[in-house]
C-alpha positions as CSV (number, residue, x, y, z in Angstrom):
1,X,15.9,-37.5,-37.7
2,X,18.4,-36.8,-34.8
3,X,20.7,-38.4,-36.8
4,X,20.8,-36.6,-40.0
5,X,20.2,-33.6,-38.6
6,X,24.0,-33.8,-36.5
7,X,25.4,-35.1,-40.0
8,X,23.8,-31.8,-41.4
9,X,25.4,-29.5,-38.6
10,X,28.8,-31.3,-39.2
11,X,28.7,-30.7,-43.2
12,X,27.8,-26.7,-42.4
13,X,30.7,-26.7,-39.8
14,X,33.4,-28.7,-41.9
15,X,33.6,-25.4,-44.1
16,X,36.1,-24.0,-41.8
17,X,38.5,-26.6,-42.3
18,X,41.2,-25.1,-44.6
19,X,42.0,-27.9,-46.3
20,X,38.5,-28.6,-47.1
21,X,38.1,-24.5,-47.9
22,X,40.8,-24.9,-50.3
23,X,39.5,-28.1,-51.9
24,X,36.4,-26.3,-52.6
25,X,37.6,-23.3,-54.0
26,X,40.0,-25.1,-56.4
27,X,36.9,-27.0,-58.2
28,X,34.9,-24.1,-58.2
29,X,37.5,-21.9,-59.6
30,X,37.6,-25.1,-62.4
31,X,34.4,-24.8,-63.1
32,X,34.5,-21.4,-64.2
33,X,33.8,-19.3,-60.6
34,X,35.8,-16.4,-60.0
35,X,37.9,-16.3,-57.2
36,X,35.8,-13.2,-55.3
37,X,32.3,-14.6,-56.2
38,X,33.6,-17.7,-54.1
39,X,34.5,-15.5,-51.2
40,X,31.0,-13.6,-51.6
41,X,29.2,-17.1,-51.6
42,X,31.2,-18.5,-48.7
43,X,30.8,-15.1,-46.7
44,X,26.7,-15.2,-47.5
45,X,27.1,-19.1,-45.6
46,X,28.6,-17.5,-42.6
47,X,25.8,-14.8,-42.0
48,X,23.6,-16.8,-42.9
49,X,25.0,-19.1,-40.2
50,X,25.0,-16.2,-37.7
51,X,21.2,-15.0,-38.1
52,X,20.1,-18.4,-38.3
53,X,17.8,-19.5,-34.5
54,X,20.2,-21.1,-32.3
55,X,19.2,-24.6,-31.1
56,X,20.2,-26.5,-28.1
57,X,19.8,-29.3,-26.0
58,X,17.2,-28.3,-24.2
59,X,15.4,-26.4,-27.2
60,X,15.4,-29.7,-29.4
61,X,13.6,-31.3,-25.7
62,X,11.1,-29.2,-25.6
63,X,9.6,-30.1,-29.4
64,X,8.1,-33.4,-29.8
65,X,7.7,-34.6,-33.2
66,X,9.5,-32.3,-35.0
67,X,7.9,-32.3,-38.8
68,X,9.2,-30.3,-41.1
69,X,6.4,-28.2,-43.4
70,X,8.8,-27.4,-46.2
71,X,12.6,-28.1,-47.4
72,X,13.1,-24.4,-45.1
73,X,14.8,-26.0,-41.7
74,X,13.4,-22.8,-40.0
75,X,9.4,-23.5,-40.2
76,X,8.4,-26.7,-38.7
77,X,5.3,-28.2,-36.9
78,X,5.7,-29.5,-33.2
79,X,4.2,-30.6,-29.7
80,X,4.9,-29.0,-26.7
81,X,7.0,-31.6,-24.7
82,X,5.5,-29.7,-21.6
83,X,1.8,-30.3,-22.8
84,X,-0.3,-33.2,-22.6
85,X,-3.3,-31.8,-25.0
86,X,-1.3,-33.1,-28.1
87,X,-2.0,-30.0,-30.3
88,X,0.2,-29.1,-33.0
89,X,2.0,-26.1,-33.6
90,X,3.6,-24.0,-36.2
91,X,7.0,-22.2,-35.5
92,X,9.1,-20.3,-38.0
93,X,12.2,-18.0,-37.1
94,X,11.7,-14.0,-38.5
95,X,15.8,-13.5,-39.1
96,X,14.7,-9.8,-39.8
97,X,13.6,-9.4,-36.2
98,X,15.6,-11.9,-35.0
99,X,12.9,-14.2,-32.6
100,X,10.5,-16.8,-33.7
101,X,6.6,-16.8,-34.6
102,X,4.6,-19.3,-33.3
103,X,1.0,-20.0,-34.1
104,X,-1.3,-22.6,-32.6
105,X,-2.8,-24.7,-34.9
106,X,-5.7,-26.3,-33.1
107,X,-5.9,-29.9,-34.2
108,X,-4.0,-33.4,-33.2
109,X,-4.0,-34.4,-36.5
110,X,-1.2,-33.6,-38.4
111,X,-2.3,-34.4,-42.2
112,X,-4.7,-30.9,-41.1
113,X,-1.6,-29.3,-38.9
114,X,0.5,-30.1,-42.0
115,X,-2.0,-28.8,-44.5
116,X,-2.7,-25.3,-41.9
117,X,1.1,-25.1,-41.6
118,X,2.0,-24.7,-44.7
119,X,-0.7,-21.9,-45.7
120,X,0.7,-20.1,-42.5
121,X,4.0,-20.7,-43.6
122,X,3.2,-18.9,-47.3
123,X,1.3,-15.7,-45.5
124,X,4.1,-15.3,-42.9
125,X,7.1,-16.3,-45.0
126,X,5.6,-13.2,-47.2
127,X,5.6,-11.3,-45.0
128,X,8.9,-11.3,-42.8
129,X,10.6,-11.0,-46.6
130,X,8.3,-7.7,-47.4
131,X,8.8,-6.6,-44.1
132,X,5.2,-6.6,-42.6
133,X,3.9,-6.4,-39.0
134,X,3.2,-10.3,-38.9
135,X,0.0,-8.9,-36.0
136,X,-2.8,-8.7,-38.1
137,X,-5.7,-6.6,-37.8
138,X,-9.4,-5.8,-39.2
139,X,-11.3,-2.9,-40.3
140,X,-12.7,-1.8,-36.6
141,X,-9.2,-2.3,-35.2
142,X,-7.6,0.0,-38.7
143,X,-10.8,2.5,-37.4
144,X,-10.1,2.6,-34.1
145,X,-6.2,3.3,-34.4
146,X,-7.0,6.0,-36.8
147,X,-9.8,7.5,-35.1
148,X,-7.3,7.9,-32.0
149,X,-4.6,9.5,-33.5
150,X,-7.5,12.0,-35.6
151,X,-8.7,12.9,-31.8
152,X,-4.6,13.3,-30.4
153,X,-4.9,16.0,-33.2
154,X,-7.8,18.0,-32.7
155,X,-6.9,22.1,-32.4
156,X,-8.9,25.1,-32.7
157,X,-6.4,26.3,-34.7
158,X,-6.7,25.5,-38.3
159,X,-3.9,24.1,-40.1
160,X,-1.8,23.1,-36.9
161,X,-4.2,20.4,-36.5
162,X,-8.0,19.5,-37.3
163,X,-10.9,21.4,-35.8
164,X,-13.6,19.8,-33.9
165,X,-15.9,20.2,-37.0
166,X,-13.0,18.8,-39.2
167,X,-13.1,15.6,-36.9
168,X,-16.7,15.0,-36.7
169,X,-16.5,14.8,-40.8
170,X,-14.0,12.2,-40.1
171,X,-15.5,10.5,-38.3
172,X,-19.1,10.9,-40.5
173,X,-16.4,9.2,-42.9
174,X,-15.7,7.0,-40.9
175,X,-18.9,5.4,-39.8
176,X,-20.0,5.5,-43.4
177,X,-16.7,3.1,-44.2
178,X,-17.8,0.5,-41.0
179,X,-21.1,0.4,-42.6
180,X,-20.2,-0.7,-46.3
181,X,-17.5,-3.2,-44.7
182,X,-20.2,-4.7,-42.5
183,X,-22.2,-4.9,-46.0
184,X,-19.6,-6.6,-47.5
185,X,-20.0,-9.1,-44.3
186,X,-16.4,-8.4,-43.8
187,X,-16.1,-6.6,-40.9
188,X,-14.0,-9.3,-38.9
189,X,-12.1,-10.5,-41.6
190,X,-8.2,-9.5,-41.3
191,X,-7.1,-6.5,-43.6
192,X,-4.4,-8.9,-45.2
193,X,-6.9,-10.8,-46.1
194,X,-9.2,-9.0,-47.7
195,X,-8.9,-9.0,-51.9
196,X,-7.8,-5.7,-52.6
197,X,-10.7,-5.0,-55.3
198,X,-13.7,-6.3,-53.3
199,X,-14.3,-2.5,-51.9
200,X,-14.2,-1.0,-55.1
201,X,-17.9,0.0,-55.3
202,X,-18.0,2.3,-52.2
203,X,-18.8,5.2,-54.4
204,X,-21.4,3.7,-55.6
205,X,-22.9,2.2,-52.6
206,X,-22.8,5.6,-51.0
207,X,-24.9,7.1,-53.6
208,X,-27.6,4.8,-53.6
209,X,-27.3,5.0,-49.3
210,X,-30.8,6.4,-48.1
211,X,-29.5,10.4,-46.6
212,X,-30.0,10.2,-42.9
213,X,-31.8,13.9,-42.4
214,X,-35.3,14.6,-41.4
215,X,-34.2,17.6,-44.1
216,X,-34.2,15.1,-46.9
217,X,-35.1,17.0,-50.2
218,X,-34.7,14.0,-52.2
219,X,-31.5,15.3,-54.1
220,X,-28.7,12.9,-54.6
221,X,-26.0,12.5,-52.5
222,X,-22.9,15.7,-53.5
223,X,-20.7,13.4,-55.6
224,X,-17.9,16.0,-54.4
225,X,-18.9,14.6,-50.6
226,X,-18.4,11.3,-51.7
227,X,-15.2,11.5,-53.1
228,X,-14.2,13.0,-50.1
229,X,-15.2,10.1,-48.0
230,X,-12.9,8.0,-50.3
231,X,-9.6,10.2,-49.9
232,X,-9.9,10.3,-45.9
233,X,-10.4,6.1,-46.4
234,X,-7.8,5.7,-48.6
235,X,-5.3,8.6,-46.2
236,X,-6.4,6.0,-43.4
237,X,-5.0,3.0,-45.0
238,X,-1.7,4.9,-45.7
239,X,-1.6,6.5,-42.3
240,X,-2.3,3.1,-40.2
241,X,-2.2,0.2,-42.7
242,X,0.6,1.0,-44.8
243,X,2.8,2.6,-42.5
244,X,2.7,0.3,-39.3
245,X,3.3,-2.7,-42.0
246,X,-0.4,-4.4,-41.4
247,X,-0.4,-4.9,-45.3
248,X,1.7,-3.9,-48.0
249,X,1.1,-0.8,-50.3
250,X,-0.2,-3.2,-53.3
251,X,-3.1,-4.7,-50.6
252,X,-4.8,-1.4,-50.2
253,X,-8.2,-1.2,-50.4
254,X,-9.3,-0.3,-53.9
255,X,-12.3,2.2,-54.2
256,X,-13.2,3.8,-57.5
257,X,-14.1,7.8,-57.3
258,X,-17.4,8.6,-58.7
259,X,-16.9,10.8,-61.9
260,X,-18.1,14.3,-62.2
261,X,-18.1,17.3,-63.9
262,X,-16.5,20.2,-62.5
263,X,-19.2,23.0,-62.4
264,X,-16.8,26.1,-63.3
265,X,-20.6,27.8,-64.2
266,X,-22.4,30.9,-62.3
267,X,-23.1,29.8,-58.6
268,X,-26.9,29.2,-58.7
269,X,-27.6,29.0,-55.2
270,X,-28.2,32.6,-54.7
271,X,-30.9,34.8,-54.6
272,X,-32.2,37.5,-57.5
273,X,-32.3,41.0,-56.6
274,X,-36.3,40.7,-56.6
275,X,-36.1,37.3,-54.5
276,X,-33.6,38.6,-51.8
277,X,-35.6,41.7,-51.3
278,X,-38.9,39.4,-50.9
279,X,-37.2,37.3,-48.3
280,X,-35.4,40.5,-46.4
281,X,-39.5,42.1,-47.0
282,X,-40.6,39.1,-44.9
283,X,-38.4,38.7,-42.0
284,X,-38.5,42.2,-41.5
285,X,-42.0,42.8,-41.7
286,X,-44.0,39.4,-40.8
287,X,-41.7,37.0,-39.0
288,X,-40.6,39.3,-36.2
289,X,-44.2,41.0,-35.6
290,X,-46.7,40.5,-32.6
291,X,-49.3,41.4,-35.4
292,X,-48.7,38.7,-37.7
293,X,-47.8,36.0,-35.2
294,X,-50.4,36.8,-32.4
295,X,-49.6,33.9,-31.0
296,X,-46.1,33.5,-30.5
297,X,-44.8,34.0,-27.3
298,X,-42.6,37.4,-26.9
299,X,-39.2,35.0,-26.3
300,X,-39.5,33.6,-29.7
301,X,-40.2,37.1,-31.5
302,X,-36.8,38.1,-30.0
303,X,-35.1,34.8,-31.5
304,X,-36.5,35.7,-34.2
305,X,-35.1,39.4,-34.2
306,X,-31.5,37.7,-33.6
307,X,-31.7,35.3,-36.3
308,X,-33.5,38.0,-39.0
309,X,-30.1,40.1,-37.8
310,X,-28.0,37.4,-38.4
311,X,-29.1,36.5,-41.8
312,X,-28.6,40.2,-43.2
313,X,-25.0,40.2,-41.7
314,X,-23.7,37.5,-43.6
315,X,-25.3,38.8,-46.8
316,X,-23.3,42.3,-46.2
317,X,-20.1,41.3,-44.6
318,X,-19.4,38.0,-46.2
319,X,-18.5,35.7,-43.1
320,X,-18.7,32.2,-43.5
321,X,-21.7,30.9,-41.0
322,X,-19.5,29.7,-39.0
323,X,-17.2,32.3,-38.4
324,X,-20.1,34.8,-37.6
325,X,-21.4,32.3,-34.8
326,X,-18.1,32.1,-33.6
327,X,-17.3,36.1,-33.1
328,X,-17.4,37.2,-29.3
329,X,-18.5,40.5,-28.5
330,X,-14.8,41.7,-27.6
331,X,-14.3,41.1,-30.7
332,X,-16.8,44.2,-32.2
333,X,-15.8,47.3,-31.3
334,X,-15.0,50.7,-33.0
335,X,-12.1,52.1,-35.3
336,X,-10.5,55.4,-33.0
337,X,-9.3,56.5,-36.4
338,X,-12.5,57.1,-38.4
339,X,-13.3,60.8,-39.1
340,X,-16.1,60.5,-41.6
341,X,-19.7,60.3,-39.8
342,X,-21.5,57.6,-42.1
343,X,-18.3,55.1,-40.8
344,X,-18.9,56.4,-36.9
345,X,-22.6,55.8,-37.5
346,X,-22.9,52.8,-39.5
347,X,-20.0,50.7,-39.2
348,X,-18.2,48.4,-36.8
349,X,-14.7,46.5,-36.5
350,X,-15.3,42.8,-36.6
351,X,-12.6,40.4,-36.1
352,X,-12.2,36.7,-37.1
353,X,-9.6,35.7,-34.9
354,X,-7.5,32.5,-36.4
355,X,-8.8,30.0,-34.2
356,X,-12.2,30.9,-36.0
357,X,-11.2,31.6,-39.2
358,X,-11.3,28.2,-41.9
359,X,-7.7,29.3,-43.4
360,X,-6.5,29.7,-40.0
361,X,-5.6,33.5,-40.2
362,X,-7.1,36.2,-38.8
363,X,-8.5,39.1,-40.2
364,X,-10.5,42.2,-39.2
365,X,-13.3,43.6,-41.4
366,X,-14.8,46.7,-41.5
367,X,-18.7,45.7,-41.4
368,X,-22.1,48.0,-41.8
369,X,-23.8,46.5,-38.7
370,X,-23.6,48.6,-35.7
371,X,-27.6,49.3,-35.9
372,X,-27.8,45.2,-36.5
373,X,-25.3,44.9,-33.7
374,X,-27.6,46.8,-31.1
375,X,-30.5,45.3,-31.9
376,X,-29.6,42.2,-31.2
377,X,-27.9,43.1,-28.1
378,X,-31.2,44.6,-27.1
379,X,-33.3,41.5,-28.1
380,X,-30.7,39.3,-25.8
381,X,-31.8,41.5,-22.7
382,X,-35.0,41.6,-23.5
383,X,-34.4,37.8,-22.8
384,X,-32.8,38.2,-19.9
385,X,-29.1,37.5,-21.4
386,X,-26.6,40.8,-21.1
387,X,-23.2,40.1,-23.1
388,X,-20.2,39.8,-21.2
389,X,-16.8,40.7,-23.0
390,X,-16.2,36.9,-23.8
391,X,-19.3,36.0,-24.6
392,X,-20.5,34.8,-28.0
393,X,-22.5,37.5,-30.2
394,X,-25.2,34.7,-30.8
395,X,-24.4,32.7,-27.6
396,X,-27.3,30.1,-26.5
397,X,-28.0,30.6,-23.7
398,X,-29.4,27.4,-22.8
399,X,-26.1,25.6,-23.7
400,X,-22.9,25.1,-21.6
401,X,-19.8,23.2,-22.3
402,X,-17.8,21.5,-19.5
403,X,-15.9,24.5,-18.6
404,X,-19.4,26.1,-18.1
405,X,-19.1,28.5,-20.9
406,X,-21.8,29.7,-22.5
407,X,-22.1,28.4,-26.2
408,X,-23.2,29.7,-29.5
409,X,-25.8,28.9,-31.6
410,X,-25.4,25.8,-34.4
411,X,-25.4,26.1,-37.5
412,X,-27.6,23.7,-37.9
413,X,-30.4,25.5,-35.5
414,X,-30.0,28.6,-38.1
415,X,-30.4,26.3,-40.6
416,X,-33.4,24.8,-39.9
417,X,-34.5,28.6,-39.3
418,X,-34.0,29.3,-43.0
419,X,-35.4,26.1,-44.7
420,X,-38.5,27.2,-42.8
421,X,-38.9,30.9,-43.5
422,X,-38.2,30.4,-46.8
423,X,-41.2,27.9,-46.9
424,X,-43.4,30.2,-45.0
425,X,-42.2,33.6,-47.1
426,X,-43.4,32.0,-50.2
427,X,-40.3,31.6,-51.8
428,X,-39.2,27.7,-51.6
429,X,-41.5,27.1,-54.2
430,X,-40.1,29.2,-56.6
431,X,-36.8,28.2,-55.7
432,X,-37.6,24.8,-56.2
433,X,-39.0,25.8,-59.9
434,X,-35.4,27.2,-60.6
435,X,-33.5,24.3,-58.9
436,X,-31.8,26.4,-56.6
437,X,-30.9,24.9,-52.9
438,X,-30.5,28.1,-50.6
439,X,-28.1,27.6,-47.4
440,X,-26.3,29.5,-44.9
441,X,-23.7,29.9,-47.5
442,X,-25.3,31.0,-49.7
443,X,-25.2,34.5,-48.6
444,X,-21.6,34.2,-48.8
445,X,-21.9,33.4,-52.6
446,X,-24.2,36.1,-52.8
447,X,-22.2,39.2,-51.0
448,X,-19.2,37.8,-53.4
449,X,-21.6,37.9,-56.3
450,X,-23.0,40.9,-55.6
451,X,-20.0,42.9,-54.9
452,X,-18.1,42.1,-58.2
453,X,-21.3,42.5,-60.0
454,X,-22.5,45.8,-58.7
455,X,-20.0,47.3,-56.4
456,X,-17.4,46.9,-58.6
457,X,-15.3,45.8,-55.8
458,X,-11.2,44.7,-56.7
459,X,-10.8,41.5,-56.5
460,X,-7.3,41.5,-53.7
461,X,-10.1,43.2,-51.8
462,X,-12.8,41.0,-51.7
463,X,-10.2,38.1,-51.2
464,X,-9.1,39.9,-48.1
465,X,-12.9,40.2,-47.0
466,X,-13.8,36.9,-47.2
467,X,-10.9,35.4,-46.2
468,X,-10.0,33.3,-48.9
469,X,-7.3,33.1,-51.8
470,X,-7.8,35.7,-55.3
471,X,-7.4,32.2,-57.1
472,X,-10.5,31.0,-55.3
473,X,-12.9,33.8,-56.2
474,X,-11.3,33.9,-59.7
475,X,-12.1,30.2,-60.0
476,X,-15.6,30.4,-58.4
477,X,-16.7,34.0,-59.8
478,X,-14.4,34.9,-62.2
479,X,-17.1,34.5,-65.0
480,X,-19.2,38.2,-63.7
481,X,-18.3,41.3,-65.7
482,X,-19.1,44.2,-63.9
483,X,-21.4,46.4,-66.5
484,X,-20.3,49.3,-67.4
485,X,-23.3,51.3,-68.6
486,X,-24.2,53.9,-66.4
487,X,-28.5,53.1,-67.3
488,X,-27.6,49.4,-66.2
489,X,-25.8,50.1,-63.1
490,X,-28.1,52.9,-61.8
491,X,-31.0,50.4,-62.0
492,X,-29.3,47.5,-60.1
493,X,-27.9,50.0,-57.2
494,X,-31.3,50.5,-57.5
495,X,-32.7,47.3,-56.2
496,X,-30.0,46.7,-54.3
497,X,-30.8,49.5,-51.9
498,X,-34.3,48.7,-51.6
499,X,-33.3,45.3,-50.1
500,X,-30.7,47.2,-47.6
501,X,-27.7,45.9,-48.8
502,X,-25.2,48.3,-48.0
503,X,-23.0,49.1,-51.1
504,X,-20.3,51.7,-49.7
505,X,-16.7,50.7,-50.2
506,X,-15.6,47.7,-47.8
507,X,-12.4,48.2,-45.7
508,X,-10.3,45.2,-44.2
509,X,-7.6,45.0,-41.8
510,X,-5.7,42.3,-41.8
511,X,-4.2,40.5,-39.1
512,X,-1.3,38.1,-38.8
């Protein structure tokens, strides 16, 4: 073998010997070759020359039993010459990166090293020539890199990178991906090799997935939710997978989106005038009282208070849940330039600074809560709790971060506050006729609702109110006509007052 392979050597060297140069070139130019396709050819020889693994002596010592896999010279199977276990191994030289890759093979018998070799030799010959990282990884390694760099970017400050709450979805996402690969009883199988279309049913397995709430209603998972789940999987393969070169762009995963129809109808998760004022009738008048809860100790009337407060300013300001829980109480105060009474006596600056704010800009909005305001200052000391400047307007104060700041209440605590006052007002039951789902947003789609419908309220307005884009609430609520008869409106201003929502004309200051 030794032998041929010097004759070999001598044949590639002999090219620069100009007699032999010009003897080539004058049968190839017979034979039809043109004169510059010859140089091109004999030019490729030399690179290829140059990029080729350069052996010596002491490399050609060190492999014992040299056996070639293929007619390519550059993947072969050896033994180590300084090892006495005998095991074969497969070596083939990367001329992109310009060093070898060496894989053990784990046997002493070489019709299985042989046989090993040569499927080796078809997955990493791939994928030097497509460029891949030849490391290879699986789906909890493509997780945990991605979940990493998802963490390096958490910021408060929406749009500059994600939000605490933005990551936890991520990583809901996340987890719900681990759990169909485990199902799949590929979990430690290499993403490379992996068919492409064996996670295509992920939509589907999510929607038959059991929901893990002790607030199950029985409703089908949100299709829209799902969907969602299979962009951030599908942004993780491109982000990790694709880009660091573990597979190529026609190995990713495969996952088919669930089908649905967009619902451009009325949003019919809000309340009627009749129902809102039934629900507002209850909190105000049963689920605060000593005299209907006897037994309720005085700390969880004034919870009660704060939450009843709560509830009424999202359905007159138009804050998303979250934004209200995150407002500090620096961030309420007056207007110096008011001169009418009814704004000095009834309303109150309330800012949504941008690190609170979903678009990530802030605004300021002129709000009819100042009685709402001090009440539930006044139900926080009757708890013991006075408001510093930085504090929270709903702070819990049973809840410290690490910094030992006080926190704010959850969304999730008000939540469960709702689900259950609408269950003891009477009213779940006829929601549940109508096949409405009330939520902390919903009183966001029903202050929209309510103001286009009733107040008559200009759209750029609104938009600036709510803190979201004219397109949006065209979109969403672009189908209400605001009635013109005078009989019609005076009865719905009507019933709107009885409930206390506050119908005077909203002002918003916007901030940069």
């Amino acid at each position: 073998m030794g032998d041929t392979t010097t004759k070999n050597y001598k044949s590639q060297e002999d090219y620069k010997n100009p007699t032999v140069l010009d003897a080539a070139k004058t049968l190839l130019t017979a034979a039809g070759y043109k004169h510059e396709d010859i140089q091109v050819a004999l030019d490729a020889i030399q690179t290829a020359k140059e990029v080729s693994p350069k052996r010596d002596e002491g490399e050609y010592k060190f492999f014992l039993d040299k056996t070639p896999i293929y007619e390519d010279r550059d993947a072969f199977i050896y033994k180590r010459a300084t090892s006495k276990s005998g095991i074969w191994y497969f070596r083939i030289y990367d001329i992109k990166r310009g060093k070898p890759v060496v894989k053990s093979l784990k046997t002493k018998d070489i019709t299985q090293a042989i046989a090993t070799a040569r499927l080796l030799y078809i997955d990493i010959k791939g994928k030097i020539e497509r460029g891949e990282n030849l490391k290879s990884i699986t789906t909890p390694e493509l997780i945990e890199i991605y979940d990493k760099t998802l963490y390096e970017n958490i910021n408060d400050i929406p749009y500059t990178g994600i939000t605490t709450d933005h990551y936890k979805q991520k990583v809901y996402f996340l987890k719900n991906w681990a759990a169909y690969i485990k199902h799949l009883g590929i979990w430690k199988t290499p993403l490379d090799r992996i068919p492409s279309d064996k996670t295509r049913d992920f939509g589907k397995w999510m929607q038959k997935k059991p929901k893990e709430t002790a607030l199950h209603t029985g409703k089908a998972r949100s299709i829209e939710l799902i969907n969602n789940n299979i962009s951030e999987i599908i942004r993780m393969y491109h982000q990790v997978a694709i880009r660091d070169k573990y597979i190529s762009a026609d190995q990713i995963a495969q996952i088919d989106r669930i089908k649905m129809v967009i619902d451009d109808s009325y949003k019919r998760d809000v309340f009627t005038e009749e129902q809102y004022e039934k629900y507002w009738r209850y909190l105000q008048h049963k689920y605060i009282t000593k005299k209907h809860n006897p037994l309720v100790d005085y700390k969880e009337l004034e919870k009660r208070k704060i939450f009843k407060e709560f509830i009424l300013i999202l359905a007159n300001v138009g804050f998303r849940s979250k934004e209200l829980l995150g407002i500090k109480r620096k961030e309420i105060y007056d207007n110096p330039n008011w001169n009418e009474d009814k704004y000095k006596d009834e309303h109150l600056l309330m800012k949504v600074r941008k690190e609170n704010s979903k678009t990530g800009k802030g605004r300021v909005c002129v709000a009819p809560v100042r009685k709402r305001i001090n009440r539930i200052i006044a139900s926080y000391k009757k708890l013991g709790v006075i408001h510093e400047p930085d504090d929270y307007l709903f702070l819990n104060p049973n809840q410290v971060n690490l910094n030992g700041d006080r926190m704010h209440f959850g969304r999730m605590i008000y939540n469960n506050r709702l689900k259950k006052t609408l269950v003891l007002s009477g009213l779940q039951d006829e929601l549940d006729k109508e096949g409405k789902s009330i939520s902390l947003y919903s009183f966001r789609h029903q202050y929209a609702c309510w103001r286009l419908r009733y107040g008559n309220t200009p759209i750029h307005l609104l938009s600036k109110q709510m803190g979201t884009s004219i397109s949006k609430i065209e979109g969403i609520y672009g189908h209400i006509t605001v009635e013109q008869e005078a009989e019609k409106i005076t009865k719905a201003q009507g019933s709107i007052k009885r409930t206390g929502f506050v119908m005077n004309k909203i002002d918003v200051i916007e901030e940069d």
